[in-house]
N, C-alpha and C positions, 0 to 999 in steps of 0.2 A: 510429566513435564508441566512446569509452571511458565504464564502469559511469559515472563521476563525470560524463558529460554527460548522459546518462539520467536519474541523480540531477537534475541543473539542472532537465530540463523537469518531471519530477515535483513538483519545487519552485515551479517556476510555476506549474504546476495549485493545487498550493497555499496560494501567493498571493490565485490568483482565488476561490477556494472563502472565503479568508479574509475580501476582498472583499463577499461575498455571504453574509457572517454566519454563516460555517460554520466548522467547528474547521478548523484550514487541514492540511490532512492529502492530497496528492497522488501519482497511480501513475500508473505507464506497462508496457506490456507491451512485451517487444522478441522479434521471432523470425528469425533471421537478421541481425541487425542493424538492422532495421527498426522504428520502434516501428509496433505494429498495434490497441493498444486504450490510450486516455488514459482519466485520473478523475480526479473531486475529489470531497468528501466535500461532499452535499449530501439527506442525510437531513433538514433543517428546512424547507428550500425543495421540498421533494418529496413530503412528508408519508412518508417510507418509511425505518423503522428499518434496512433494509438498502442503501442505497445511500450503504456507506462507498467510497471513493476505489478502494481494491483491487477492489470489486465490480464498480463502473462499468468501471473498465479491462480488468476480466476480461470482460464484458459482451459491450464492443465487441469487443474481441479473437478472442472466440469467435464473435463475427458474420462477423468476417471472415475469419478459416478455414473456418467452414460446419462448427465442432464443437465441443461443449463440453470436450472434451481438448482440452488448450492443451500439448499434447507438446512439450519441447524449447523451452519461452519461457521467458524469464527477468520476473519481476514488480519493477520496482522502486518502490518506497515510502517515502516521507518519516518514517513513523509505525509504530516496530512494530506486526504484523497484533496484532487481537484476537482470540477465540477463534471467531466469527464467519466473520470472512476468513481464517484459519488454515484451517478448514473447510475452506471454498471452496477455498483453494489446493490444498490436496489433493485436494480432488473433481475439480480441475480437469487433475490432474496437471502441474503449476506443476515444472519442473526444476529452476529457481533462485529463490531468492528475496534480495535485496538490502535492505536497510533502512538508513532513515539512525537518526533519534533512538532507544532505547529506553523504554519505557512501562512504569514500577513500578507503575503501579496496572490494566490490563488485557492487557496485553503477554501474548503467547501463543508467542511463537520463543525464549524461554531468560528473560525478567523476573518473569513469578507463576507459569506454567509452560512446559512445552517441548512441545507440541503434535507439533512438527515430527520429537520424536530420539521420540515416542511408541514403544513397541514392540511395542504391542497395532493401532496402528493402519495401512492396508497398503500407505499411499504417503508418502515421505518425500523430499523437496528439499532440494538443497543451501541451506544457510542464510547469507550473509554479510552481519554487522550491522556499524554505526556508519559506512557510507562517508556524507561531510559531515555527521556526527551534529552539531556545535556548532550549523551554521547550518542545518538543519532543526529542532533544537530552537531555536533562537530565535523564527525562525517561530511557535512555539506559545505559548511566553513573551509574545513581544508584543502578537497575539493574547489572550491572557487576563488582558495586563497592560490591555490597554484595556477589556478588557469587563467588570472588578472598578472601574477606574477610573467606569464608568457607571454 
């Protein structure tokens, strides 16, 4: 599988999270080629400000290695991380990170700041943003074109 089909399931997760009334915002962990931990953002339906999309899939992922280093995965995500899941990705030591749309107003991988090129802080991942950024933002657009509509 190629980054751009990891991006698709990402997207599906996003979907469903959209679905279920949530900002439609989807991850996938892949290690070896395999994905090993999926998310959607479902912070409203969970009562929990922390179970944005990238956490859940860090979550499972680290269940299924049996460690909270996620050494050597790659995270990919519909929604640049926020300053939150930037966090985490680090803590997690995330290798790669992938993102489709960018986010001007919480974006933490290079849009309000660069968390990731930080130089004070003592893990940094590779960062490549916009792969299917049009159609992961849409996603979000239409998403909030309906829920302004209501």
């Amino acid at each position: 599988m190629q980054d751009e089909d990891f991006m698709r399931i990402a997207m599906a997760l996003a979907a469903e999270a959209a679905s279920q009334g949530e900002v439609p915002v989807g991850a996938v962990v892949v290690k070896d080629g395999k994905v090993i931990g999926r998310g959607r953002n479902a912070p409203i339906s969970l009562n929990d400000p922390t179970a944005h999309a990238e956490i859940q899939a860090m979550r499972e992922a680290a269940r299924y290695v049996g460690n909270y280093r996620l050494v050597d995965c790659t995270l990919y995500v519909t929604l640049e991380p926020c300053a939150m899941c930037s966090g985490a990705i680090q803590h997690a030591r995330i290798s790669r990170l992938v993102y489709g749309a960018s986010d001007p107003k919480t974006g933490c991988c290079g849009s309000v700041v660069n968390l990731m090129e930080e130089p004070k802080l003592n893990h940094h991942c590779e960062v490549s943003n916009g792969l299917l950024a049009t159609e992961c933002g849409a996603l979000l657009s239409a998403f909030f074109k309906l829920r302004r509509a209501k």
